[in-house]
C-alpha positions as CSV (number, residue, x, y, z in Angstrom):
1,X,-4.4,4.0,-91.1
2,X,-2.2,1.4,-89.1
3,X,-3.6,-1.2,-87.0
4,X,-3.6,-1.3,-83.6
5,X,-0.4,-2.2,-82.0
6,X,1.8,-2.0,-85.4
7,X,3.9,0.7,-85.0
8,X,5.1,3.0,-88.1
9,X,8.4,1.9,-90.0
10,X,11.2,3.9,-89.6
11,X,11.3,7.3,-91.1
12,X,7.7,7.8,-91.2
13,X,5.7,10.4,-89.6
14,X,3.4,9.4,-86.9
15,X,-0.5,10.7,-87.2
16,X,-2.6,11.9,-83.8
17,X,-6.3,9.8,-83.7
18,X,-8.5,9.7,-81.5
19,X,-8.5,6.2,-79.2
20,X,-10.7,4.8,-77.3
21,X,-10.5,1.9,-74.8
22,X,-13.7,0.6,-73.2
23,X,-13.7,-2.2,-71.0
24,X,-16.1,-5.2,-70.7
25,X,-18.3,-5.6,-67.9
26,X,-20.9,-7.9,-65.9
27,X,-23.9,-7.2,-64.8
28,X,-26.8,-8.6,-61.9
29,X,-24.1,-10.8,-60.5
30,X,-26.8,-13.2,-59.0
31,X,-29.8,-10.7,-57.4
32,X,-28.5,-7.6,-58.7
33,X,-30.4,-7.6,-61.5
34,X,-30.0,-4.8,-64.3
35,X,-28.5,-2.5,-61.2
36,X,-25.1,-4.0,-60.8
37,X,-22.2,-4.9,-62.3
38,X,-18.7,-5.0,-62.4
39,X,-16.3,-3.9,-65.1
40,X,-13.5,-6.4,-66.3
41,X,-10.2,-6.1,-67.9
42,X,-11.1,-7.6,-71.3
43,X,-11.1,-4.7,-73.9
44,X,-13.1,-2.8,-77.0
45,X,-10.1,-0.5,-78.1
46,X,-10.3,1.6,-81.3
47,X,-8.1,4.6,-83.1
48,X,-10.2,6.6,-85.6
49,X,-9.5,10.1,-87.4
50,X,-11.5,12.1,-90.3
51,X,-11.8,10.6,-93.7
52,X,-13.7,11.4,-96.9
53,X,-16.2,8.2,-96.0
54,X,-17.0,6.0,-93.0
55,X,-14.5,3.4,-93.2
56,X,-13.6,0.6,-90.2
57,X,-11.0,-1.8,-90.4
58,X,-12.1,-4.8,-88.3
59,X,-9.0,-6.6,-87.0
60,X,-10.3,-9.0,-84.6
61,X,-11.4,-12.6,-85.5
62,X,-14.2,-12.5,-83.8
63,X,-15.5,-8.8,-85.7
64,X,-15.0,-9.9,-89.0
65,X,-18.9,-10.2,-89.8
66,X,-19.7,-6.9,-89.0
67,X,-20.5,-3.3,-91.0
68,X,-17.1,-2.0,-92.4
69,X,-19.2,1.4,-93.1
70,X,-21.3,3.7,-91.1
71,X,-24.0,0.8,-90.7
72,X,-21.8,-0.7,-87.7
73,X,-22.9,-0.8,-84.4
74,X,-20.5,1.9,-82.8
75,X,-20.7,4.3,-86.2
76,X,-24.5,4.2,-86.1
77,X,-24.3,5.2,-81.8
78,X,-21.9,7.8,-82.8
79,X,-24.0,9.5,-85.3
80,X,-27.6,8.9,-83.0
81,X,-25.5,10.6,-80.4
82,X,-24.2,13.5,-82.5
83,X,-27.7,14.1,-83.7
84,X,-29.3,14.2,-80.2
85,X,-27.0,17.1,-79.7
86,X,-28.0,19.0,-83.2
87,X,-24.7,17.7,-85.0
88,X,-23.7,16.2,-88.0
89,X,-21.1,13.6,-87.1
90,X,-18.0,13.6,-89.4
91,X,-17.4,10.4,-91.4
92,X,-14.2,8.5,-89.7
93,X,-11.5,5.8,-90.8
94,X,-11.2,3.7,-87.9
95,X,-9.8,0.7,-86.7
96,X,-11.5,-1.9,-83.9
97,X,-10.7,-4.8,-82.3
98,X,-11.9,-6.5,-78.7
99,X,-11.2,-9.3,-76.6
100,X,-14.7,-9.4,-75.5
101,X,-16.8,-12.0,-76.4
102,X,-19.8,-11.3,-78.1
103,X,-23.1,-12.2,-77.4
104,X,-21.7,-14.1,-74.0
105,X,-23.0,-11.6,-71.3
106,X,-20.0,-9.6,-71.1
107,X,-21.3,-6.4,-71.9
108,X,-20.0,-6.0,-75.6
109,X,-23.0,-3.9,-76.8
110,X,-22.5,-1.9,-73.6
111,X,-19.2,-1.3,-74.8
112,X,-19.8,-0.1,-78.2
113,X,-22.4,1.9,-77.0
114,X,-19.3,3.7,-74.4
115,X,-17.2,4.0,-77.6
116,X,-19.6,5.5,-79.8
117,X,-20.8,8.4,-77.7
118,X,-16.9,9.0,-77.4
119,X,-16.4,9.5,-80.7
120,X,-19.4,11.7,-81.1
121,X,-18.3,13.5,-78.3
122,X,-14.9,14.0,-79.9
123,X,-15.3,14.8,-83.2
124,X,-18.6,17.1,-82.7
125,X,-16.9,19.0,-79.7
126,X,-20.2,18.4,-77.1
127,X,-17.7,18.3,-74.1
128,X,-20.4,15.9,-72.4
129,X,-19.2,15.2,-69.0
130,X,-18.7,12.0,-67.8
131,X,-21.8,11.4,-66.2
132,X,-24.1,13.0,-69.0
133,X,-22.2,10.3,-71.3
134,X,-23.3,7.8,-68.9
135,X,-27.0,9.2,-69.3
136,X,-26.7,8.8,-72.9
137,X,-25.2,5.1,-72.9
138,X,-27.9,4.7,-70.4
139,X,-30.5,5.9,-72.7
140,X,-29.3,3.2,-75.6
141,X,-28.9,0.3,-73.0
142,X,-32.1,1.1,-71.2
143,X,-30.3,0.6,-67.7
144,X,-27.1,2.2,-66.4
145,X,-25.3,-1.0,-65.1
146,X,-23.0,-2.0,-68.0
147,X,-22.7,1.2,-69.3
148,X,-22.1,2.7,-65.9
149,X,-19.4,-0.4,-65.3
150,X,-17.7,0.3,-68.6
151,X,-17.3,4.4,-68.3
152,X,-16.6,4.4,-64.3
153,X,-14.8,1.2,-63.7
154,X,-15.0,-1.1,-60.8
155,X,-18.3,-2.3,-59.0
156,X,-20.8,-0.2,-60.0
157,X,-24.7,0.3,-58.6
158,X,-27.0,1.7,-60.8
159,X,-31.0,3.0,-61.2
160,X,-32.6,4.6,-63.7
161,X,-36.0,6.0,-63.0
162,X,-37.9,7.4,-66.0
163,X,-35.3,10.0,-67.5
164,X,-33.3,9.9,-64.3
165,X,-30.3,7.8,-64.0
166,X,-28.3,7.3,-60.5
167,X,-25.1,5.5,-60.2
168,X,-22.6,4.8,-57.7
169,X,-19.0,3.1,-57.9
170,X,-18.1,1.1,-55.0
171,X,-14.4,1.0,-54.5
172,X,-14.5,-1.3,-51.3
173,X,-15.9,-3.9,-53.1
174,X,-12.7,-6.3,-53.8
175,X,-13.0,-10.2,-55.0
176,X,-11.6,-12.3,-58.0
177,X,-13.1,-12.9,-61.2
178,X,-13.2,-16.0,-62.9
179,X,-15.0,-16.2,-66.2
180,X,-16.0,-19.2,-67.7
181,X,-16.9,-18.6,-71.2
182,X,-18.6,-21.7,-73.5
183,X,-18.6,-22.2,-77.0
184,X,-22.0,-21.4,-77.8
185,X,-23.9,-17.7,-77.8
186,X,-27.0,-16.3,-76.5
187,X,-28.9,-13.5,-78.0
188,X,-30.1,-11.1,-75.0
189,X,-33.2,-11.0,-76.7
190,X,-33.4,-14.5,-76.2
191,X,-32.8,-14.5,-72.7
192,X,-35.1,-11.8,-71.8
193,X,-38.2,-13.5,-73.6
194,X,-38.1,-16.1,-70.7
195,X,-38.0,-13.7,-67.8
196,X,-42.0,-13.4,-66.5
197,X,-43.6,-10.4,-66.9
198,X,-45.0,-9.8,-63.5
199,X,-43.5,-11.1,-59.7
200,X,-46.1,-12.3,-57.1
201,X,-45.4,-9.0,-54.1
202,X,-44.0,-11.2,-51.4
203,X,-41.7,-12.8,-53.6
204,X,-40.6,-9.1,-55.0
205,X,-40.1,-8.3,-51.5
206,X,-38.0,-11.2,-51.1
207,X,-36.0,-10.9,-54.1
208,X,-35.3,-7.2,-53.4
209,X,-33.8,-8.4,-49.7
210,X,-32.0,-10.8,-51.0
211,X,-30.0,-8.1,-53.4
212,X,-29.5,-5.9,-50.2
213,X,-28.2,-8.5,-48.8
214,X,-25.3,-9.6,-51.3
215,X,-24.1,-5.9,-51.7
216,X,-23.9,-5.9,-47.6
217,X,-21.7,-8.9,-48.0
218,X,-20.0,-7.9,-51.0
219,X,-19.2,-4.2,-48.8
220,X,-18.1,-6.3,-45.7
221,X,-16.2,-8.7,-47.1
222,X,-18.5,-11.6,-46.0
223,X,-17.6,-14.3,-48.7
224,X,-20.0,-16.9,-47.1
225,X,-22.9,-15.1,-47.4
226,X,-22.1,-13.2,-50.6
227,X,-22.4,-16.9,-52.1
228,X,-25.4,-17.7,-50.4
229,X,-27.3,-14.8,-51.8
230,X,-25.8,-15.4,-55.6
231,X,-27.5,-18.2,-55.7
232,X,-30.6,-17.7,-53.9
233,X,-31.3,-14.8,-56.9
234,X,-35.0,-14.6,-57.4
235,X,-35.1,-12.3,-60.4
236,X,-34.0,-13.9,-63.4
237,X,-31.7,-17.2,-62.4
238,X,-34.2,-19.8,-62.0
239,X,-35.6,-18.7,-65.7
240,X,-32.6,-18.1,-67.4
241,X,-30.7,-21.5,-66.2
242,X,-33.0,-23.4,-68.5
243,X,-30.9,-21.9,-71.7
244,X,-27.6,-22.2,-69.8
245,X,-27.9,-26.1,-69.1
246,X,-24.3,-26.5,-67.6
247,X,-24.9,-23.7,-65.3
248,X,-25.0,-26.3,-62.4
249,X,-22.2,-28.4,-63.1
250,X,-20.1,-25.7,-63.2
251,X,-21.1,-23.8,-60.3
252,X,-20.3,-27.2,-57.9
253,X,-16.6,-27.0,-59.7
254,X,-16.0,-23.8,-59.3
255,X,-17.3,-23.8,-55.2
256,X,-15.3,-27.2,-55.3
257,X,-12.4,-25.3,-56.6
258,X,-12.6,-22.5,-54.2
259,X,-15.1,-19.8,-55.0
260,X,-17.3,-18.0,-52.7
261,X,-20.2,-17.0,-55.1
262,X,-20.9,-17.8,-58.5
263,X,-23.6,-16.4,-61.4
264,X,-24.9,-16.3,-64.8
265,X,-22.5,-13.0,-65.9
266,X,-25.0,-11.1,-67.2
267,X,-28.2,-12.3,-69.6
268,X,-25.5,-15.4,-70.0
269,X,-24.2,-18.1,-71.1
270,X,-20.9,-17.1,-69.6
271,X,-20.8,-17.9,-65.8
272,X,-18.7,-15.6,-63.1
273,X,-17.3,-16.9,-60.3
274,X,-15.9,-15.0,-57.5
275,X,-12.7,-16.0,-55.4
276,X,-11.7,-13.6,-52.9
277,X,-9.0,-11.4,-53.7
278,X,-5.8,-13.0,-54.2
279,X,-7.0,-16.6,-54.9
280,X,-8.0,-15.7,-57.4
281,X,-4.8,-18.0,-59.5
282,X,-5.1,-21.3,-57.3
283,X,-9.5,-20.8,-58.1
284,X,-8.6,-20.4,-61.7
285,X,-6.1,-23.4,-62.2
286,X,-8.2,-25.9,-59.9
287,X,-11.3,-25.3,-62.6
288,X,-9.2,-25.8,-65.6
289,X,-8.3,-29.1,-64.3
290,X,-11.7,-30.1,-63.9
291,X,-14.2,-27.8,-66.3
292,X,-14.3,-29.2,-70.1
293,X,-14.8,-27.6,-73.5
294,X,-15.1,-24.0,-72.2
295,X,-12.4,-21.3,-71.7
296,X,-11.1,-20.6,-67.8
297,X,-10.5,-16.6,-67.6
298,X,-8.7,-15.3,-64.7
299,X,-9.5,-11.7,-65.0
300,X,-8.9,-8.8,-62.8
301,X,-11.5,-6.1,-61.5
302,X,-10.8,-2.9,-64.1
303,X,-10.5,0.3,-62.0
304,X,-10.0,3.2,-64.7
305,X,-13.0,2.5,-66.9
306,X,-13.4,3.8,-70.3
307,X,-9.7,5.9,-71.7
308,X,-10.5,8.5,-74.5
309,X,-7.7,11.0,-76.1
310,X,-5.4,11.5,-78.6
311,X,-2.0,9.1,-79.2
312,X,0.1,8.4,-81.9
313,X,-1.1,5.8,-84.3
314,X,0.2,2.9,-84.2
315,X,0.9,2.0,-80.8
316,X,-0.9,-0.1,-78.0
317,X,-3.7,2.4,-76.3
């Protein structure tokens, strides 16, 4: 099949796939630990259609080390998802690529997760709705947050209790991303092997006010104290900066340069800093001028969420 964004030549017959466009996201901004998170307009896309064996054509750099069968990530969520509905999923012929970066705290197993319950959905005909997709990305994740981000779009809060999975998308929740993205990678697992098993009460009780706090800021448009409470996070900051040692250095920048709040994105060690909307550009340029041997992003709150249906093959998604 073609690749993604190489149209046909002339004369030829355009096929219908199946395409799939799943947004990155960013979860706990500061407090809001594994509850909330925002989805961003860097993008998993993928077309895929029947074939006589799993086949997937990896065309982005950054995907080249990864299954080109049915053991990839998003084949193996597809089929795990078909079979939790008593079906066989189909082999496919598909073709990925992403501007997300990978193990960076941006959500990119989140999003494979999103793309592979689509497919199952698709080519097994379970007509899940959106929200019992989100319970099954929820159920591979083990919280609703990116997931929840990456199908709904925007701001999302979310809290899964037991089997049980609540989510809510905030629309009035407006800022500017900026994304500062390093060289280096780190594992999830990594990150979470620092985090202490057990929280003294009153400091639980503190934490827990403190992410009340920054979603009643976030909701009223309080910049001041949106920032405040990013960085007075008491849930998994203070253990995680140790793996992330230019976390501190860039967050004076980036308040130098004009943010309001800033956070690990994520289990890190990408960094989000929040402008408020529309300065988004002058926040951005200011830290390029000053923050060395990482990548700036200026990136845009993603609204729609995950896309799913059939297209011609060939063309952008």
């Amino acid at each position: 099949m073609n690749g993604l964004g190489e149209p046909h030549a002339a004369g030829s017959s355009a096929r219908k796939v199946f395409a799939v466009k799943v947004p990155a996201s960013s979860a706990n901004l500061g407090p809001g630990f594994d509850s909330l998170a925002v989805a961003l307009n860097l993008y998993l896309e993928l077309e895929a259609e029947q074939g006589e064996r799993w086949e997937v054509d990896l065309l982005s750099p950054s995907l080249t080390d990864f299954p080109r069968d049915e053991k990839n990530y998003i084949c193996q969520i597809a089929i795990k998802t078909a079979s939790m509905y008593k079906q066989k999923m189909p082999s496919l012929s598909m073709s990925v690529k992403s501007d997300i970066p990978l193990a960076r705290g941006l959500g990119s197993s989140a999003a494979a997760i999103v793309a592979g319950v689509e497919l199952a959905n698709e080519f097994c005909g379970l007509e899940l709705s959106v929200r019992e997709k989100l319970l099954v990305a929820a159920g591979f994740e083990g919280h609703p947050d990116n997931a929840g981000a990456s199908l709904f779009g925007g701001v999302v809060v979310g809290c899964q209790i037991g089997d049980e999975v609540d989510l809510t998308v905030l629309d009035q929740i407006e800022f500017d991303p900026i994304l500062v993205v390093p060289r280096v990678e780190l594992l999830t697992e990594i990150s979470r092997d620092v985090l202490p098993k057990d929280m003294e009460f009153q400091q639980s009780v503190q934490a827990s006010a403190v992410a009340n706090q920054l979603l009643a800021a976030l909701m009223t448009h309080n910049w001041a104290l949106a920032g405040r409470m990013m960085a007075a996070d008491l849930f998994h900051q203070p253990y995680r900066k140790e793996l992330v040692p230019f976390f501190e250095d860039v967050q004076e920048k980036a308040i130098q340069s004009g943010a309001f709040g800033v956070a690990l994105s994520g289990a890190g060690p990408s960094i989000l800093c929040l402008a408020e909307p529309d300065k988004g550009d002058e926040v951005a340029e200011k830290m390029k001028q000053c923050v060395d041997g990482m990548e700036i992003l200026n990136l845009k709150i993603d609204r729609t969420g995950c896309f799913s249906g059939m297209k011609k093959s060939g063309f952008a998604i």
